[in-house]
C-alpha positions as CSV (number, residue, x, y, z in Angstrom):
1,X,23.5,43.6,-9.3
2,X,20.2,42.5,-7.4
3,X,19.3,39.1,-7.3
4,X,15.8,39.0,-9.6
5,X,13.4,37.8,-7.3
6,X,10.3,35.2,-8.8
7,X,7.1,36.9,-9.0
8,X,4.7,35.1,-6.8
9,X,1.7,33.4,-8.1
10,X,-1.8,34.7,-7.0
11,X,-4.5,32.4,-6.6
12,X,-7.2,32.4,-9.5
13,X,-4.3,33.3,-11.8
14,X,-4.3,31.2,-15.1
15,X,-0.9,30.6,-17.0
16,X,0.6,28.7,-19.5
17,X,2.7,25.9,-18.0
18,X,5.0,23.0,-19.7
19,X,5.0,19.9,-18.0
20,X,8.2,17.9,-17.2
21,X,7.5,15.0,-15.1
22,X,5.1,13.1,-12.8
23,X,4.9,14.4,-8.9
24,X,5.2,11.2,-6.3
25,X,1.3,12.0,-5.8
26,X,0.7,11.1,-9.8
27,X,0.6,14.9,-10.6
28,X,1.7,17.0,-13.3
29,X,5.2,19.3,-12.0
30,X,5.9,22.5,-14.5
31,X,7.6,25.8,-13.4
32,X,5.8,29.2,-14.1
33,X,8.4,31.9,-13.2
34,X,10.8,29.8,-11.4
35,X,8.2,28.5,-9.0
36,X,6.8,24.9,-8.8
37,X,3.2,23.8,-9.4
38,X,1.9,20.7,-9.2
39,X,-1.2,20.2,-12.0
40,X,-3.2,16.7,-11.2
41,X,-4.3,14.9,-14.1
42,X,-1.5,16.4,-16.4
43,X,1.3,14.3,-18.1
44,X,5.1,15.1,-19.1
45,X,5.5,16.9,-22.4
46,X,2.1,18.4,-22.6
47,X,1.6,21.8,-22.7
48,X,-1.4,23.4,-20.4
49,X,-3.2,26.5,-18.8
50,X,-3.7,26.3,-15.5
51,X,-5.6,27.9,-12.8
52,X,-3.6,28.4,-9.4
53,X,-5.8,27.1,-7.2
54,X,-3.6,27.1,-3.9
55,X,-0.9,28.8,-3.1
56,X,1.6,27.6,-0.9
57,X,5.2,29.4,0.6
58,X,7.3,27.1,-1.8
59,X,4.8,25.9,-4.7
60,X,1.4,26.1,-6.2
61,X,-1.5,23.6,-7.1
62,X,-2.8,23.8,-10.1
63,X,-5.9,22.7,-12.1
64,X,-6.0,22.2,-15.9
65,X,-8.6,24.3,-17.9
66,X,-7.5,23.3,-21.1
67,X,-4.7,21.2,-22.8
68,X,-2.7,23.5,-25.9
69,X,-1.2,20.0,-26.4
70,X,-1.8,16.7,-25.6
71,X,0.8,13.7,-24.4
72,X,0.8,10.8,-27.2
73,X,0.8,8.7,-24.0
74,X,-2.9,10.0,-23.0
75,X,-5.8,7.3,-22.9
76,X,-9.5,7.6,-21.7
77,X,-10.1,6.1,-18.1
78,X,-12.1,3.3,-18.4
79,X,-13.5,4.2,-14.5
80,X,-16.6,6.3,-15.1
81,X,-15.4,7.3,-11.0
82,X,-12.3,7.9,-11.9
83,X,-11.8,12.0,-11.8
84,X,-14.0,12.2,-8.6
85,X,-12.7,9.7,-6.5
86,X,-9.0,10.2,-6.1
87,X,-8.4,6.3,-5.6
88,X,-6.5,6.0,-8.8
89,X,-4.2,9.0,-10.2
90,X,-3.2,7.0,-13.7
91,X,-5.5,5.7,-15.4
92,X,-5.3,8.5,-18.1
93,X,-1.5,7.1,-18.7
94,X,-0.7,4.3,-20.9
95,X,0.5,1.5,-19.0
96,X,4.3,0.8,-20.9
97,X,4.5,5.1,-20.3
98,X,2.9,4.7,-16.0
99,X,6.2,1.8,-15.6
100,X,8.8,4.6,-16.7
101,X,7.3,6.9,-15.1
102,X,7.5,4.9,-12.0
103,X,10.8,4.6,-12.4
104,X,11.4,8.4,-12.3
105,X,9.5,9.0,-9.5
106,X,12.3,6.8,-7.2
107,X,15.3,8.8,-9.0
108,X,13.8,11.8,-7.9
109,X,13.3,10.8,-4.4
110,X,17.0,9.5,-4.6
111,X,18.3,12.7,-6.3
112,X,16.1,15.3,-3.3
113,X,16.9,13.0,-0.3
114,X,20.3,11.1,-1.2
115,X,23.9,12.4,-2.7
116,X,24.4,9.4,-4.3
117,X,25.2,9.7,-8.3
118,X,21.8,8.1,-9.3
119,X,23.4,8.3,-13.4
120,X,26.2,5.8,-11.7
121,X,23.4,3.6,-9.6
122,X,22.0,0.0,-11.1
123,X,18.4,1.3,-11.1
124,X,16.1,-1.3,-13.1
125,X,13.3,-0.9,-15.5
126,X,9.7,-1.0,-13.9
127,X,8.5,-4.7,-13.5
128,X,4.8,-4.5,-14.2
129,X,1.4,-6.8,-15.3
130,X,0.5,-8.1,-18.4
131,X,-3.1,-7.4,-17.2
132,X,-2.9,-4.1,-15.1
133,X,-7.0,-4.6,-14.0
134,X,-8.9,-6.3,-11.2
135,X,-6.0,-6.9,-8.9
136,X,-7.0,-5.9,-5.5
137,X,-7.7,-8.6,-3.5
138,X,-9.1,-6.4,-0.5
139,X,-11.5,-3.4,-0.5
140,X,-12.6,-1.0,2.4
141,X,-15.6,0.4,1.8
142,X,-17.4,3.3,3.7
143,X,-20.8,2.9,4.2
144,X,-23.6,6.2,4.3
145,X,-26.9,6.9,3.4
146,X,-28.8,9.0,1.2
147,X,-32.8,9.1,0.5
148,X,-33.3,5.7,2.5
149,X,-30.6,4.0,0.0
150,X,-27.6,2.4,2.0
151,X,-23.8,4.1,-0.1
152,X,-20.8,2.0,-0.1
153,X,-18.0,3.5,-1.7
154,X,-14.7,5.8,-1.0
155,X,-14.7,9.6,0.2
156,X,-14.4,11.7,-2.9
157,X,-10.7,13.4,-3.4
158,X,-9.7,16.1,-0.9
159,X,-13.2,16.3,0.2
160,X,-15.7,14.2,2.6
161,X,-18.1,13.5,0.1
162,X,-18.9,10.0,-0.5
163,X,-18.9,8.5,-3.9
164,X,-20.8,5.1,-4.4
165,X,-19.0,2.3,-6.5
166,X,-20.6,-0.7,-7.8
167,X,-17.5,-1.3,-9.9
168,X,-14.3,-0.5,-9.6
169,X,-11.5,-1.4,-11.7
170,X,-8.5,-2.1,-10.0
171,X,-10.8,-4.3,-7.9
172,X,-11.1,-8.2,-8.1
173,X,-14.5,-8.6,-9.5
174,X,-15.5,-10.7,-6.4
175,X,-14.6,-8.5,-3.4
176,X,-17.1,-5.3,-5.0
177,X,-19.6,-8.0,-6.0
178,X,-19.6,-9.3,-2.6
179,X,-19.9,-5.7,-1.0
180,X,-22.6,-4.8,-3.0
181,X,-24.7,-8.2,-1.7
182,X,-24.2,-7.1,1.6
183,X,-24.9,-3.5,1.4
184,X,-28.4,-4.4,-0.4
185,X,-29.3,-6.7,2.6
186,X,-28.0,-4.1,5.3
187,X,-30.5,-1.5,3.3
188,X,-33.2,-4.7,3.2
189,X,-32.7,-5.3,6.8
190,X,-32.9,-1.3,8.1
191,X,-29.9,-2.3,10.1
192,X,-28.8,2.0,11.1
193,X,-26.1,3.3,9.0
194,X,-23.5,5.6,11.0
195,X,-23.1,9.2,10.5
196,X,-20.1,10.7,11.1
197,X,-21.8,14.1,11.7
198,X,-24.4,13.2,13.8
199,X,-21.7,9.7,15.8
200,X,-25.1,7.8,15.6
201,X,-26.1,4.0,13.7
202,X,-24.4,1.4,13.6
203,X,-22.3,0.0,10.0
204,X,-19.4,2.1,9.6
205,X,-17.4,0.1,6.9
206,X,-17.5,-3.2,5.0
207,X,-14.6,-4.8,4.2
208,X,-14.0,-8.1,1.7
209,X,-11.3,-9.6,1.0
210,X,-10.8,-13.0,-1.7
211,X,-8.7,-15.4,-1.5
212,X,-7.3,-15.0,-5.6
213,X,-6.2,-18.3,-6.0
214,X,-8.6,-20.4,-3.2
215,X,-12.1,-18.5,-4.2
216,X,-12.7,-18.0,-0.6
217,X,-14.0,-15.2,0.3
218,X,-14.0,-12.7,4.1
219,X,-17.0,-10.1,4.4
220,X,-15.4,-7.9,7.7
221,X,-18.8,-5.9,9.4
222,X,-17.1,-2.6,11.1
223,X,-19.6,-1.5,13.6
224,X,-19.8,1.0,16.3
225,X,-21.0,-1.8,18.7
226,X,-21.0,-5.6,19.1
227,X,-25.0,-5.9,19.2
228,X,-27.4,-4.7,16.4
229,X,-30.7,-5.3,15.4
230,X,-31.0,-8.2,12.9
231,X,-27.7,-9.1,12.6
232,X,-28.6,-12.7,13.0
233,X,-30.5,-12.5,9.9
234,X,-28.0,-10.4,8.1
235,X,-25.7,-14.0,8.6
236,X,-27.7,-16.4,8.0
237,X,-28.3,-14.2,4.3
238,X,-24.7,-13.9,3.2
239,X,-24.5,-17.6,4.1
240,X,-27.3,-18.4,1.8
241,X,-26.5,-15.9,-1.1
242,X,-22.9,-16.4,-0.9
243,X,-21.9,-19.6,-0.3
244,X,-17.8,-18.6,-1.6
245,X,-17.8,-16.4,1.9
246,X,-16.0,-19.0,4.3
247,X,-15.1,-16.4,7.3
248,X,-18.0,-13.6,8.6
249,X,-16.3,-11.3,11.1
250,X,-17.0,-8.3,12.8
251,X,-14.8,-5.7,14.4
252,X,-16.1,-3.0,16.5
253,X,-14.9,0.7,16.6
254,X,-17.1,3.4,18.3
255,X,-14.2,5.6,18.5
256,X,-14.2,9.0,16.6
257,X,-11.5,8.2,14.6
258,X,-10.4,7.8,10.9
259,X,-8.7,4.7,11.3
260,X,-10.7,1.8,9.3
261,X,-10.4,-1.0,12.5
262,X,-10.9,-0.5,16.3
263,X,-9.2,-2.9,18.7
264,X,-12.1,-5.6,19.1
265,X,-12.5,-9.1,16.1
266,X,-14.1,-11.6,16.4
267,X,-15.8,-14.5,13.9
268,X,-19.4,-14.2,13.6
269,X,-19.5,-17.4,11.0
270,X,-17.0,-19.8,9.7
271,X,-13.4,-19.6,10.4
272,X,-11.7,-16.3,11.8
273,X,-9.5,-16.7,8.3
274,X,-9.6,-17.6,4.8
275,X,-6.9,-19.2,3.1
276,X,-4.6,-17.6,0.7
277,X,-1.6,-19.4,-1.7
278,X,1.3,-17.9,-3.1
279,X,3.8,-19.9,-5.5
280,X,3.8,-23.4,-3.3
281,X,3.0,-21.6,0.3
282,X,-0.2,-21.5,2.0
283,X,-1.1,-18.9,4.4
284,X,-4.3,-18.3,6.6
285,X,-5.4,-14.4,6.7
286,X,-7.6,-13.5,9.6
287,X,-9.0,-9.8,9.7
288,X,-6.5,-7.5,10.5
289,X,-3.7,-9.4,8.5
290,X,-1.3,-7.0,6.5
291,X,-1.2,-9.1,3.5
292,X,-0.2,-7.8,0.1
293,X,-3.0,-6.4,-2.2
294,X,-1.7,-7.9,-5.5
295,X,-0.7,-11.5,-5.1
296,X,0.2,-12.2,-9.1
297,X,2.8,-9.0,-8.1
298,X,3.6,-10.2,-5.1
299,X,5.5,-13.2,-6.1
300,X,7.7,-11.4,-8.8
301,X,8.3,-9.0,-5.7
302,X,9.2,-11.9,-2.9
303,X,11.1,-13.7,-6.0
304,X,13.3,-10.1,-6.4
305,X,14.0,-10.5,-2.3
306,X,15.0,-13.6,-2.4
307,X,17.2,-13.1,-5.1
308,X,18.6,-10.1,-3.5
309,X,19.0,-11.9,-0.2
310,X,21.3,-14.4,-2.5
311,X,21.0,-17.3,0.7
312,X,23.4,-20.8,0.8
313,X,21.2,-22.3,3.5
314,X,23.1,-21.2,6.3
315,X,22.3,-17.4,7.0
316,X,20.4,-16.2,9.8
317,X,18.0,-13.6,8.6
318,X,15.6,-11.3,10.4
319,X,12.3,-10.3,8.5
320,X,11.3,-7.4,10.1
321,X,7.5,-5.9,10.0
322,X,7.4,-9.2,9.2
323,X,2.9,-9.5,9.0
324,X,2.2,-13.0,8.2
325,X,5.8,-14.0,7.7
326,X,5.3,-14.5,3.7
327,X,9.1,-13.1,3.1
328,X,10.7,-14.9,5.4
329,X,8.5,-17.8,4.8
330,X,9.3,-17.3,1.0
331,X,13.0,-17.7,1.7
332,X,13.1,-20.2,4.7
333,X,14.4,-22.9,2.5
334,X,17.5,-21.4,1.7
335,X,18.3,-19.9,5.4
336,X,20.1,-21.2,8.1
337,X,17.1,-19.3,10.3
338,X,14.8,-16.8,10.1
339,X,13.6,-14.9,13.2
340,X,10.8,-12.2,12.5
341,X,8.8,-9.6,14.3
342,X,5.7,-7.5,14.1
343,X,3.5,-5.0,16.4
344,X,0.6,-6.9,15.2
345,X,0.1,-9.8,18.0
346,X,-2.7,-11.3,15.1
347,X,-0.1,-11.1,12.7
348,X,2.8,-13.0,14.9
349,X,0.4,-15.8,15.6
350,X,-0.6,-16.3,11.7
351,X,3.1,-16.2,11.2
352,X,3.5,-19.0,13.5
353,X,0.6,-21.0,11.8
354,X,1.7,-20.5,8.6
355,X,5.6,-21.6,9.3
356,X,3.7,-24.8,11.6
357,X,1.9,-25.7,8.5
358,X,4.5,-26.1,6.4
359,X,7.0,-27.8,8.0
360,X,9.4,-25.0,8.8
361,X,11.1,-25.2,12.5
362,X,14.1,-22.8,11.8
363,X,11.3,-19.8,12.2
364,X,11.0,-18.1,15.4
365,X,8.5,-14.7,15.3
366,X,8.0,-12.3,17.9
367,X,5.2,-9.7,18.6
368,X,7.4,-6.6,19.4
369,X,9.2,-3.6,17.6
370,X,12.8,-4.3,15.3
371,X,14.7,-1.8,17.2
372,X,13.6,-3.3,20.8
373,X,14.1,-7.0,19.4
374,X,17.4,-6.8,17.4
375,X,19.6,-5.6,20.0
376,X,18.1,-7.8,23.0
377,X,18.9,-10.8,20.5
378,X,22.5,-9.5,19.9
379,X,23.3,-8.9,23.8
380,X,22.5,-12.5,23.3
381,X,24.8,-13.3,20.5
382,X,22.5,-13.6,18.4
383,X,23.8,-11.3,14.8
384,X,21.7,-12.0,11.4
385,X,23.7,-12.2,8.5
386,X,20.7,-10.5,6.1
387,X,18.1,-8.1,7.5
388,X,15.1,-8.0,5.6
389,X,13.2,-4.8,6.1
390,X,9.5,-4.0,4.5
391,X,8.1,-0.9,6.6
392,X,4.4,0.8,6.3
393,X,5.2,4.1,4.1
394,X,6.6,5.9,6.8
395,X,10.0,4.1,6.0
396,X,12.4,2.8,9.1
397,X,12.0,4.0,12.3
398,X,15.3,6.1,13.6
399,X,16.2,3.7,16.3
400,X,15.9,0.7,13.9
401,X,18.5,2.6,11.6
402,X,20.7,3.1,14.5
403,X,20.3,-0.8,15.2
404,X,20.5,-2.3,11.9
405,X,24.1,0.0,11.6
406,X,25.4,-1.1,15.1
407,X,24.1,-5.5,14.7
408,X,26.4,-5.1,11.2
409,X,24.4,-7.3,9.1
410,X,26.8,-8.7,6.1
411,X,23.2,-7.3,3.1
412,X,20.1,-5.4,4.0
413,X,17.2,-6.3,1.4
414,X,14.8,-3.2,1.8
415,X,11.1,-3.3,0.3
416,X,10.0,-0.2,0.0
417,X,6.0,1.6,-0.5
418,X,7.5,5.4,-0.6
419,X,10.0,6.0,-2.8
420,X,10.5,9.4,-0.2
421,X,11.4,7.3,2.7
422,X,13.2,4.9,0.9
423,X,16.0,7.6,0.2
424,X,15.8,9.3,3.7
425,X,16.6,6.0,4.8
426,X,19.1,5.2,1.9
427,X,21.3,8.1,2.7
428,X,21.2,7.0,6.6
429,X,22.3,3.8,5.8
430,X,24.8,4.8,2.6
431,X,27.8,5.9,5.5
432,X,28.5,1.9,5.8
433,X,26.2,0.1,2.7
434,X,26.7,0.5,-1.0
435,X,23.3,0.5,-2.9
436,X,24.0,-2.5,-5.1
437,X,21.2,-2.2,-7.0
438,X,16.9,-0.9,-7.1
439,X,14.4,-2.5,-8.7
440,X,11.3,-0.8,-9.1
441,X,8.2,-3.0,-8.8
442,X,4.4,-2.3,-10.3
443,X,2.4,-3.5,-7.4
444,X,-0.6,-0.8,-8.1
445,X,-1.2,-0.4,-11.5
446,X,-2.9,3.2,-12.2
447,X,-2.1,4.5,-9.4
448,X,1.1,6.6,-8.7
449,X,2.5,3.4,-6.0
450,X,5.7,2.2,-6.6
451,X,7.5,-0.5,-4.6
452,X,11.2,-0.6,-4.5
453,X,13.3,-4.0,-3.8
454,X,17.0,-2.5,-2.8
455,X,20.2,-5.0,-2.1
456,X,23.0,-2.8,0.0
457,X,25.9,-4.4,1.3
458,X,27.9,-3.8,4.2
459,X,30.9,-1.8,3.2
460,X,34.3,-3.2,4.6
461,X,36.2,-1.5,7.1
């Protein structure tokens, strides 16, 4: 007998399509004839018809044109941006229904990348916020210009449109408030807006960033070049109409680029920094810092590592990617030592501030990558006992895999953004570490983010 071969959807086509879970984007995954599509904006269980929209070798994208019938777990978006501006993908989902789902979205990246039994694995319910709004203690915003009125917002979804925001709510009140004073004295001032088509003007991006429990406030100007006309005045305004903002900086990036920062900082008022506290630690955050997003998450996050890092006070532990140093920081007082590195030279030298300013002299950090650093130090003797590892969403790097399975480390406490790279990395690490456990935390409510705190121990031989 012949194999019966799928019939391949055409573009345009509409269908009827079921709905059976959440793709790691936030979408809607449903087969049609054997063949995946992926519907955004539609939730498990409810039924749909959908226009193919693209079609692609191995699945389809779909958009809804109507809903037969509806998930119980469907809520109105309180964002009146929310369909056009692709920041959030969730906030149609009821919250208690976004944590489960969150949770199913890292046992699907376990069961496609891993052959681990994931029914037999200690994988723990979704930790999330009692208030799931106003979180973000940092925003980027583009700026453009339309009719002589100065934009600040985020590109549109999948396209290059820009789509203004005055309020945004997974934003800290503060940080869109503030961004809104200074885009209103940029358009007061006629300072030139860039544009991308034509590479002239001169604001590309404003950036804020609050300090949630000090109040203090960072305005970040992203300019094409260091001079500009009236930027004196444009200082001495925020000064007067914001008195919170304690740090004025400007970074300059004339490169054709989509990246947000070019290589140049420096403090144009008040301190290069503002001041940030988590649980009892203090920690100064100049421009380019990594720091986390959602501080009131954040600490139920560190609290998970150092739990999973389950330190007597006389381990030596590497925090690699380390930023600012807040996880080794966060568990200095129950280590033996902590050594940390990062790419970020800014970042090593805030580590070293913060660490100074608290009294902690069994912290040593390094500007450099793990898999260069680790094995120099064990040529040297040096061997941590836990290796904590918290990578951007491309996961661990090969080399630092190779290392981290060669140095022998006793636990490896992993903090994962990408449930996808998490597993990859899992199954590398899996030939000589049982997963002990995964617990899934809500760092960015409404959107499809999770973050994954994972305790493997070294197997014995």
């Amino acid at each position: 007998m012949k194999k019966e071969q799928a019939v391949k959807i055409k573009e345009k086509q509409t269908f009827p399509l079921t709905i059976k879970r959440l793709g790691i984007n936030g979408e809607g995954v449903g087969y049609f004839k054997k063949q995946v599509v992926f519907v955004p904006g539609a939730l498990p269980g409810e039924e749909v018809v959908v226009e193919a929209v693209k079609v692609h070798p191995k699945f389809a994208e779909g958009r809804i044109k109507n809903i037969r019938k509806e998930s119980p777990f469907r809520v109105q978006p309180p964002c009146p941006h929310y369909e056009e501006c692709g920041g959030c993908q969730l906030q149609h989902l009821r919250y208690d229904k976004q944590l489960k789902e969150k949770r199913d979205i890292v046992i699907q990246a376990l069961e496609r990348h891993t052959k681990l039994p994931t029914a037999e694995l200690d994988i723990r319910e979704t930790l999330g916020m009692e208030d799931p709004w106003n979180y973000r203690n940092k925003s980027q915003f583009q700026v453009g210009s339309q009719n002589g009125k100065v934009l600040a917002g985020l590109y549109g979804l999948n396209s290059h449109k820009l789509i203004h925001i005055d309020h945004c709510a997974v934003q800290h009140p503060k940080t869109t408030k503030a961004t809104g004073k200074v885009r209103k004295l940029i358009e007061k001032l006629n300072i030139p807006i860039y544009n991308e088509r034509t590479k002239k003007g001169i604001v590309r991006t404003i950036v804020t960033r609050v300090g949630i429990q000090t109040g203090e406030l960072q305005i970040v100007l992203i300019t094409t070049k260091k001079d500009f006309p009236q930027k004196e005045q444009l200082i001495q305004e925020i000064k007067k109409r914001m008195p919170e903002v304690k740090s004025i900086v400007q970074n300059i990036n004339g490169e054709k680029t989509s990246l947000i920062f070019g290589d140049e900082t420096f403090a144009l008022e008040g301190n290069e920094y503002i001041q940030e506290t988590l649980g009892d630690l203090q920690f100064e955050l100049s421009a380019r810092t990594f720091f986390q997003l959602n501080p009131e998450q954040t600490v139920k996050l560190y609290d998970e590592v150092k739990q999973a890092a389950g330190l007597t006070g006389t381990e030596k532990v590497v925090d690699a990617y380390c930023g600012v140093g807040t996880i080794g920081l966060w568990l200095a007082d129950k280590a033996g030592e902590i050594r940390g590195m990062d790419v970020i030279p800014e970042s090593i030298e805030d580590a070293k501030t913060n660490a100074a300013r608290h009294g902690i002299k069994h912290a040593k950090y390094v500007t450099g990558k793990a898999e260069v650093v680790m094995p120099k130090w064990a040529k040297e003797g040096w061997r941590p006992d836990v290796v904590i590892v918290d990578p951007p969403r491309t996961g661990l790097d090969g080399q630092l895999l190779k290392t981290i399975l060669n140095v022998k480390p006793k636990k490896v406490v992993y903090v994962s953004c990408n449930p996808s790279t998490l597993a990859k990395d899992i199954a590398v690490l899996a030939d000589k570490y049982k997963v002990e456990y995964l617990q899934p935390v809500d760092m960015f409510p409404q959107t499809a983010h999770v973050e994954c705190v994972v305790l493997m121990s070294r197997v014995e031989e």
